[in-house]
C-alpha positions as CSV (number, residue, x, y, z in Angstrom):
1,X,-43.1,38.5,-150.9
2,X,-40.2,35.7,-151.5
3,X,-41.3,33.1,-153.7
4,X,-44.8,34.1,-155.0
5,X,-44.5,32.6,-158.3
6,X,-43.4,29.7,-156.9
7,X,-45.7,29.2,-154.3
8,X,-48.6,30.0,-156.7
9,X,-47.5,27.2,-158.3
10,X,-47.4,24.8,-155.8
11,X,-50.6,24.9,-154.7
12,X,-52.2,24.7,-158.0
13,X,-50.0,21.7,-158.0
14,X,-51.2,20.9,-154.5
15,X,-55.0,21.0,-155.9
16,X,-54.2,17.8,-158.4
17,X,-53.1,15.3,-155.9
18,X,-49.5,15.6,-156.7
19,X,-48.2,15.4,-152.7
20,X,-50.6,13.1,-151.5
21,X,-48.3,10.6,-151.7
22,X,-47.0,8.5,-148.7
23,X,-44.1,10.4,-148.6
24,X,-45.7,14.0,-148.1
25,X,-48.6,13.8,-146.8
26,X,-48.0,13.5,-143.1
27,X,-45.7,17.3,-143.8
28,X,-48.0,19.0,-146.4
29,X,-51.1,18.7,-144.4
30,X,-52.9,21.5,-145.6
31,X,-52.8,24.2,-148.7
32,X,-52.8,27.0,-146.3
33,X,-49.4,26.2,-145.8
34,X,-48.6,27.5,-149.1
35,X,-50.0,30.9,-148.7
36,X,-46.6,32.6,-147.5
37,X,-42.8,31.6,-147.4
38,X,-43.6,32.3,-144.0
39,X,-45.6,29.1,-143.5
40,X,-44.0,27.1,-146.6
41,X,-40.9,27.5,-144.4
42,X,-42.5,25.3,-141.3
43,X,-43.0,22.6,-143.8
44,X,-40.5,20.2,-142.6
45,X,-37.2,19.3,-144.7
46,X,-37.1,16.0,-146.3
47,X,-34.0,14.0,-146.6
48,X,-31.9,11.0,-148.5
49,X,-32.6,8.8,-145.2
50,X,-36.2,9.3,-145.6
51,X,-36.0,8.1,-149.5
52,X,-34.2,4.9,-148.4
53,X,-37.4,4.1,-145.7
54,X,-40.4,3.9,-148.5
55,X,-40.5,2.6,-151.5
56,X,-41.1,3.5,-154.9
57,X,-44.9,3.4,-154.8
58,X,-44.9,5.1,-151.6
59,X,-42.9,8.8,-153.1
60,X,-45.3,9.2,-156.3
61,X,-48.5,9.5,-157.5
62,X,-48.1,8.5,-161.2
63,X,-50.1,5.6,-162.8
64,X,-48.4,2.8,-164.4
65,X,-49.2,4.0,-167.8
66,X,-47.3,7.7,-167.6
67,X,-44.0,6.0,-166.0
68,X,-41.6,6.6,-169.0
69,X,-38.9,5.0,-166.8
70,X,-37.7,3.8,-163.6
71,X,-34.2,5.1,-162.4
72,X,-31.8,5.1,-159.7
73,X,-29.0,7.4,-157.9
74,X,-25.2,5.9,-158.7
75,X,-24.8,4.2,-154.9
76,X,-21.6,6.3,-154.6
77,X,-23.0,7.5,-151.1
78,X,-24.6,4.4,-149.9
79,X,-27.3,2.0,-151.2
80,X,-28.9,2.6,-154.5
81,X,-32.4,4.5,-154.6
82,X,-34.4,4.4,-157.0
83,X,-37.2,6.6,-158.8
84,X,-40.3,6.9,-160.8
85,X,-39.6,9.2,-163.9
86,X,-42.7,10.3,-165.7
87,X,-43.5,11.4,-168.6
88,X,-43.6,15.0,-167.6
89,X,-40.2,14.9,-166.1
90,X,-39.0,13.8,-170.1
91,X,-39.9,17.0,-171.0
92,X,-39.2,19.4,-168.7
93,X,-35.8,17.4,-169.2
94,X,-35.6,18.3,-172.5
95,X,-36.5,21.8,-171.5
96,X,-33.4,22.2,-169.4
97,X,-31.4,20.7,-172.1
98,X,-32.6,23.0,-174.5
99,X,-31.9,26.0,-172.6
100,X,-28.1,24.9,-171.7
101,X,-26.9,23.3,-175.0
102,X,-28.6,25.7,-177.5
103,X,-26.3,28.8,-175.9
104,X,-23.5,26.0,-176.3
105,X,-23.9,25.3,-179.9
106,X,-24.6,21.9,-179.6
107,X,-26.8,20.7,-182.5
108,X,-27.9,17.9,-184.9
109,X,-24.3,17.9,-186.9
110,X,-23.0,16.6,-182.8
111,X,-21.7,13.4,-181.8
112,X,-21.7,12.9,-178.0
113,X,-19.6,10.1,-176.8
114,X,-21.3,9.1,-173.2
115,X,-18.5,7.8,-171.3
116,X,-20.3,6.1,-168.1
117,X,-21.6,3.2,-167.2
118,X,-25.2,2.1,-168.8
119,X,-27.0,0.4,-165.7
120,X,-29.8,1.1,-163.5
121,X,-28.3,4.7,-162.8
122,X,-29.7,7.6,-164.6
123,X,-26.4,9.6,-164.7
124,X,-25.7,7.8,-168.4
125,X,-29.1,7.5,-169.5
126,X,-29.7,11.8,-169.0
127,X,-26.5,11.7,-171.0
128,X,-28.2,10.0,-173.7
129,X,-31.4,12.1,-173.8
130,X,-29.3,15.1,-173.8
131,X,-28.2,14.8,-177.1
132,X,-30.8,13.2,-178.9
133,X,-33.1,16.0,-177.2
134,X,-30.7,18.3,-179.3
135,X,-31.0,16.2,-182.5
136,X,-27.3,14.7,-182.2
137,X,-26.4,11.1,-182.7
138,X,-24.7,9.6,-179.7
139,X,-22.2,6.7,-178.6
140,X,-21.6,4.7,-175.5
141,X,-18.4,3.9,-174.1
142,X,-19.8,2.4,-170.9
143,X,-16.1,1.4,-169.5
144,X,-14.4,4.6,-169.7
145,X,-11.0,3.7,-169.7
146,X,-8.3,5.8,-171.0
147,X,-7.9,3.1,-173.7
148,X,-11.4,2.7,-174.2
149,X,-12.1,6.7,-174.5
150,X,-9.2,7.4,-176.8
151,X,-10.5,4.3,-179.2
152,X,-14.0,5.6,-179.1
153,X,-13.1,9.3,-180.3
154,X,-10.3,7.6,-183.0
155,X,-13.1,5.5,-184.3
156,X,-15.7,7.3,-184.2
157,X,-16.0,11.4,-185.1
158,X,-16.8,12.7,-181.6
159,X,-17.2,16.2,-181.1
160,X,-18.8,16.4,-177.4
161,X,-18.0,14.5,-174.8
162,X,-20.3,13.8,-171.5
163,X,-18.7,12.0,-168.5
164,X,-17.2,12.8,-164.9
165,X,-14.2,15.3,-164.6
166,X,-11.9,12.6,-163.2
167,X,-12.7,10.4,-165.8
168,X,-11.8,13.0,-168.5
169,X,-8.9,14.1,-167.1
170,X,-7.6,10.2,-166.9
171,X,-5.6,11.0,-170.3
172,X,-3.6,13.6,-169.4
173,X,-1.5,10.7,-167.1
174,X,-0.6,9.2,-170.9
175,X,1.5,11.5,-173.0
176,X,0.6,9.8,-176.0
177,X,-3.1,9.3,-175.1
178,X,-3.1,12.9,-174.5
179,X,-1.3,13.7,-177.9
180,X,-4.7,11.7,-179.4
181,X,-7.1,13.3,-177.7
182,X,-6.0,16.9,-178.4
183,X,-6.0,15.6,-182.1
184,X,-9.3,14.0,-182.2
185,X,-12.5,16.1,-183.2
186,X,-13.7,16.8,-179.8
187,X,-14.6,20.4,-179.3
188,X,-16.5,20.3,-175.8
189,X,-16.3,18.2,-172.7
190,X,-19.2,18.1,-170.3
191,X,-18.4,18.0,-167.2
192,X,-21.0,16.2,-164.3
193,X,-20.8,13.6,-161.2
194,X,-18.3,15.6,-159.7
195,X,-17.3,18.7,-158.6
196,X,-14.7,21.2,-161.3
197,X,-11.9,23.0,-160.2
198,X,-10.5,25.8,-161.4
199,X,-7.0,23.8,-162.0
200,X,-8.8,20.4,-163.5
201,X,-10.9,22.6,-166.2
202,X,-7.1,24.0,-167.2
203,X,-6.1,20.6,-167.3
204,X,-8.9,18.8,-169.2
205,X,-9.2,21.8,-172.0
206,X,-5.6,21.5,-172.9
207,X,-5.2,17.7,-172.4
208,X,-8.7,17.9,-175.2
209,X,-8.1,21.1,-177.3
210,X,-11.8,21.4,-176.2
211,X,-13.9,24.1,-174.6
212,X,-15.1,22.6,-170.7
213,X,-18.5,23.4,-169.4
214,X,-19.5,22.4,-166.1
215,X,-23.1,20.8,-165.1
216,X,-24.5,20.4,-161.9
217,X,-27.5,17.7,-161.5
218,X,-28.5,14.7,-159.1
219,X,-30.3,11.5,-159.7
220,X,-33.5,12.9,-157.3
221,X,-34.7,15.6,-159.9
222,X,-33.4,13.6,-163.2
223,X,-29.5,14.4,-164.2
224,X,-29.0,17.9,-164.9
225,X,-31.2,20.9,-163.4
226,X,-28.3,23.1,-163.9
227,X,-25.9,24.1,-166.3
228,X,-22.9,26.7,-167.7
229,X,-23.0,29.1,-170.7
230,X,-20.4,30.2,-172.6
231,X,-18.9,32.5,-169.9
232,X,-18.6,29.7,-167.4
233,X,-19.3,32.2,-164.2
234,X,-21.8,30.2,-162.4
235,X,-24.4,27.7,-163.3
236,X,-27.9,29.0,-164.8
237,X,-31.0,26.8,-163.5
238,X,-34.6,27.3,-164.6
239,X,-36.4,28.7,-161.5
240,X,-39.9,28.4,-163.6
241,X,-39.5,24.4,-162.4
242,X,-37.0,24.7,-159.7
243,X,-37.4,26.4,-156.2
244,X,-34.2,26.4,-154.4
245,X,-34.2,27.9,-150.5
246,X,-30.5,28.1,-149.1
247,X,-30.6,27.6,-145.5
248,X,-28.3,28.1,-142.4
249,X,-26.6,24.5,-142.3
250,X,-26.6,24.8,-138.7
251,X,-30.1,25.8,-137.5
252,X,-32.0,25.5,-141.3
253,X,-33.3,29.0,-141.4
254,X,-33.7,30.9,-145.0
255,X,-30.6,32.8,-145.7
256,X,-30.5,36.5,-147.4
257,X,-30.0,35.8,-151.0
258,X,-26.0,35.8,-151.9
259,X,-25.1,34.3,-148.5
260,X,-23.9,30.7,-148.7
261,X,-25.6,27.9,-147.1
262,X,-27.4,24.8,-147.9
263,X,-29.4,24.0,-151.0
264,X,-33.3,22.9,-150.4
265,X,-35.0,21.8,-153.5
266,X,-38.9,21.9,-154.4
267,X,-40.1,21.0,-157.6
268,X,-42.6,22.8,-159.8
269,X,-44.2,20.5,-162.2
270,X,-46.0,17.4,-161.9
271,X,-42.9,15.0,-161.4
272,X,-42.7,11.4,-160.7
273,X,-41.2,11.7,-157.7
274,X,-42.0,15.4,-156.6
275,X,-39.4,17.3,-154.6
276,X,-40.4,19.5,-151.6
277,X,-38.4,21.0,-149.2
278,X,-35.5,18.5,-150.1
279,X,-32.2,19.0,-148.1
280,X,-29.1,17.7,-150.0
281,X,-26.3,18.9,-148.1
282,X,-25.3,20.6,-151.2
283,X,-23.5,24.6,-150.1
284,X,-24.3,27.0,-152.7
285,X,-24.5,30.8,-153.3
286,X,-27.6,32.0,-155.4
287,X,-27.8,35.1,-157.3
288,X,-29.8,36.8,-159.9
289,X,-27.2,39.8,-160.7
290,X,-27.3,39.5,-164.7
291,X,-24.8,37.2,-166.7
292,X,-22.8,38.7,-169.0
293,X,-24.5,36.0,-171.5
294,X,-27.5,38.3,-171.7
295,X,-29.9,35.2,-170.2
296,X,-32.3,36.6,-167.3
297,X,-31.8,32.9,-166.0
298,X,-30.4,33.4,-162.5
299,X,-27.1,31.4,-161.5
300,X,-26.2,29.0,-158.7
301,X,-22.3,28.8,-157.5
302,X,-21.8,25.1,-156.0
303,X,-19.2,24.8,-153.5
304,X,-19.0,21.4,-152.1
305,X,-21.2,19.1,-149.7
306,X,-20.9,19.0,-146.4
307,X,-20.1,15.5,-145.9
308,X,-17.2,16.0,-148.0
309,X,-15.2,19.0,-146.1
310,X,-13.5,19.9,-143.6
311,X,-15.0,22.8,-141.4
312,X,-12.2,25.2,-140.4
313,X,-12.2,28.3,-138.2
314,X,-15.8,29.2,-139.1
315,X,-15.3,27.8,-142.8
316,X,-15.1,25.3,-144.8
317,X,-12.2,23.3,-147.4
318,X,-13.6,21.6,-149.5
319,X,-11.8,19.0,-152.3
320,X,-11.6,21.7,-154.6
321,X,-9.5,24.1,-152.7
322,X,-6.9,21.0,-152.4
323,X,-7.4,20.0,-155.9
324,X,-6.4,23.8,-157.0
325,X,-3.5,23.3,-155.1
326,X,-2.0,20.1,-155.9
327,X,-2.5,20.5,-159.9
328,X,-0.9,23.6,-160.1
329,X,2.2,21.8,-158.9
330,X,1.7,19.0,-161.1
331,X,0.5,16.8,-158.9
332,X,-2.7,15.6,-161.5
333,X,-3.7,11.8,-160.5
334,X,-5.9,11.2,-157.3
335,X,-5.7,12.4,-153.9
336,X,-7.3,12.0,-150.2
337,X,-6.6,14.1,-146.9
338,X,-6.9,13.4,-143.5
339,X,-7.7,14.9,-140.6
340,X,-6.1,13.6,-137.0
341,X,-5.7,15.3,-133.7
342,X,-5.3,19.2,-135.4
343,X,-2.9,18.2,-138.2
344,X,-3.5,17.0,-141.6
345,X,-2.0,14.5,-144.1
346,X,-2.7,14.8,-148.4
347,X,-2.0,11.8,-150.5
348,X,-1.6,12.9,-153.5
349,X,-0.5,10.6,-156.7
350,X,3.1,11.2,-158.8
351,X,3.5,12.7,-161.5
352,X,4.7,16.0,-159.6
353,X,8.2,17.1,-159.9
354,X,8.6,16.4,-156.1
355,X,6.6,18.0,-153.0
356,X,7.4,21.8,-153.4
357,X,8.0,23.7,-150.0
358,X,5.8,26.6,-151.9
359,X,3.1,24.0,-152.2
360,X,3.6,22.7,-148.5
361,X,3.4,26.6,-147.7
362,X,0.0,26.7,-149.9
363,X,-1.5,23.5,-148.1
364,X,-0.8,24.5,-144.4
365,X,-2.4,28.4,-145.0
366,X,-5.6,26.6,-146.5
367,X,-5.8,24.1,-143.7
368,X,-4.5,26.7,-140.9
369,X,-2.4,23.8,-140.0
370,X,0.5,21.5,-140.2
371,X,0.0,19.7,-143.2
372,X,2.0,16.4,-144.1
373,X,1.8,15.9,-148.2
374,X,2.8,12.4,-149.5
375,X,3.2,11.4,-152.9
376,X,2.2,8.0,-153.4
377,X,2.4,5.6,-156.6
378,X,-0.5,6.8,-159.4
379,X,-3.2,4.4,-159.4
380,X,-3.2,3.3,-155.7
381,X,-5.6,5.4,-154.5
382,X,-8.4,4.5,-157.3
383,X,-10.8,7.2,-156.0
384,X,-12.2,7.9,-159.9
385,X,-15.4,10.3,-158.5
386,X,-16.5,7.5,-155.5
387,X,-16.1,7.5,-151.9
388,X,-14.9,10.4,-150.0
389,X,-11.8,12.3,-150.2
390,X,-11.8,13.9,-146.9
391,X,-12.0,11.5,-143.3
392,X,-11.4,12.8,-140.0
393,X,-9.7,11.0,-136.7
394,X,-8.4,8.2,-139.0
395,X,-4.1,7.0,-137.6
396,X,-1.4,7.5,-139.9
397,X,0.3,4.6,-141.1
């Protein structure tokens, strides 16, 4: 049967209270509904909407003496929301970051540099815990300019950095910048916040000298559930606390394992604010075929959001796919693309050494379409990881 660990699990979690809260328990009515997949799959989904209409006290159980903090998502997508983290959520935390960063090498002799913003987010704060969890000392740069990032690694002896891939990559606009950072002691960059291409990885380990691992997390379950080894083919995740369905995005029905679809989170310990059935819009392909890393962990690929594609004869383009193509023709600042009557227009920032009819021939067989490509002036676009890239039916100028 799918899922018997996990749903052995859950209802010995069921039998402590944990989904009695508000929030669940007008969908998890009854144990018996964790006896199969069969019925765990009529449970329904849970959403972002249905976070932003109760409140904190309303999505946990904890008591006021086991919060170890109070947390919320970046506001990138819409209004902050904010969460109960517990004191069992710290360590399975630490757990995670254990797993990911030993394989990595990162140890007490580290400095991590965490270049985001310190504020009510938890993005920079499970930046923080990641490397004191590892025994590593730790600096904030908590306005990551380019200035700001190259004076932190100068001054201070840096050797891992965590932050978004578009923030990272900022240097490589600065020849000299870039000269200092592939001179400073950095040796890894990761990556979260935002998605990594193929093409921005190339670009961020040579404009660092430093190996690039990818993480993939969100502010609901605490910063990062999942996270690259050494191979960087796909993203390990520890299914002893993590449940992940992957759904038909159309009708929400369990897919066969390796199919793509969308990811539906349950959580497996006694967390602050417990996960169950959680629908993130998130596409992913799942697989347990072994890693060449040796770790029996299995592996998520992340593909994009659906609110942040375009959906194309049956599939999907993502930023990614764009992003692949534009920085292998130079073009390395920020970019957009719209969508308008059937054809398509992609901003893209200088820097290029002018718009390639190669590259125009690239764009238009990804899009299936006429594509217009318009280099504008580097820093007018000021995307930095917020907002979307991708907005249909909007006029051209």
């Amino acid at each position: 049967m799918r899922y018997t660990e996990e749903l052995k699990k859950l209802r010995e979690l069921y039998k402590t209270g944990l989904f009695r809260s508000e929030f669940y328990k007008r969908n998890l009515t009854d144990i018996r509904l964790l006896d199969s997949y069969e019925t765990f799959s009529a449970i329904p989904f849970s959403y972002k909407r249905d976070i932003r209409n109760t409140s904190v006290e309303e999505r946990t159980n904890t008591s006021r003496k086991d919060i170890y903090g109070i947390f919320s998502s970046s506001g990138t997508t819409g209004e902050k929301t904010y969460y109960i983290y517990n004191r069992a959520d710290k360590k399975v935390h630490e757990e995670f970051v254990k797993t990911f960063y030993t394989e990595l090498g990162i140890d007490e002799t580290d400095i991590g540099a965490v270049m985001a913003p310190v504020d009510t987010g938890v993005m920079a704060h499970t930046m923080m815990w990641q490397f004191t969890t590892m025994g590593a000392g730790y600096v904030n740069c908590p306005v990551p300019s380019p200035e700001n990032m190259i004076e932190t690694v100068t001054k201070v002896p840096v050797t891992v950095i965590a932050t978004r891939p578009s923030i990272a990559s900022a240097v490589a606009y600065n020849p000299l910048m870039q000269k200092m950072a592939q001179e400073s002691g950095v040796t890894k960059l990761l990556m979260g916040g935002g998605f990594l291409s193929r093409e921005r990885r190339k670009l961020l380990e040579y404009s660092w000298n430093a190996e690039c691992y990818n993480m993939f997390g969100m502010s609901e379950m605490f910063g990062p559930m999942a996270g690259e080894c050494r191979q960087k083919n796909g993203l390990h995740y520890l299914n002893d606390y993590l449940m992940i369905e992957i759904v038909d995005p159309e009708t929400g029905t369990p897919l066969e394992p390796g199919q793509p679809g969308v990811a539906v989170y349950t959580t497996l310990w006694e967390k602050g604010f417990p996960l169950l059935r959680y629908w993130t819009d998130d596409l992913m392909v799942l697989t347990d075929e072994p890693c060449a890393c040796g770790s029996p962990l299995p592996r998520l690929f992340y593909l994009g959001r659906l609110g942040d594609c375009f959906r194309i004869g049956g599939g999907y383009v993502f930023p990614e796919n764009v992003e692949d193509i534009l920085f292998k023709y130079g073009f390395i600042g920020e970019y957009a693309a719209e969508k308008h009557e059937g054809a398509f227009r992609v901003k893209t920032e200088g820097n290029g050494s002018g718009i390639a009819p190669e590259m125009k021939a690239e764009m238009e067989a990804l899009f299936r379409a006429p594509v217009e490509i318009e280099a504008v002036t580097p820093g007018s676009l000021n995307y930095n990881g917020h907002g979307k890239r991708f907005t249909e039916d909007t006029r051209y100028e």
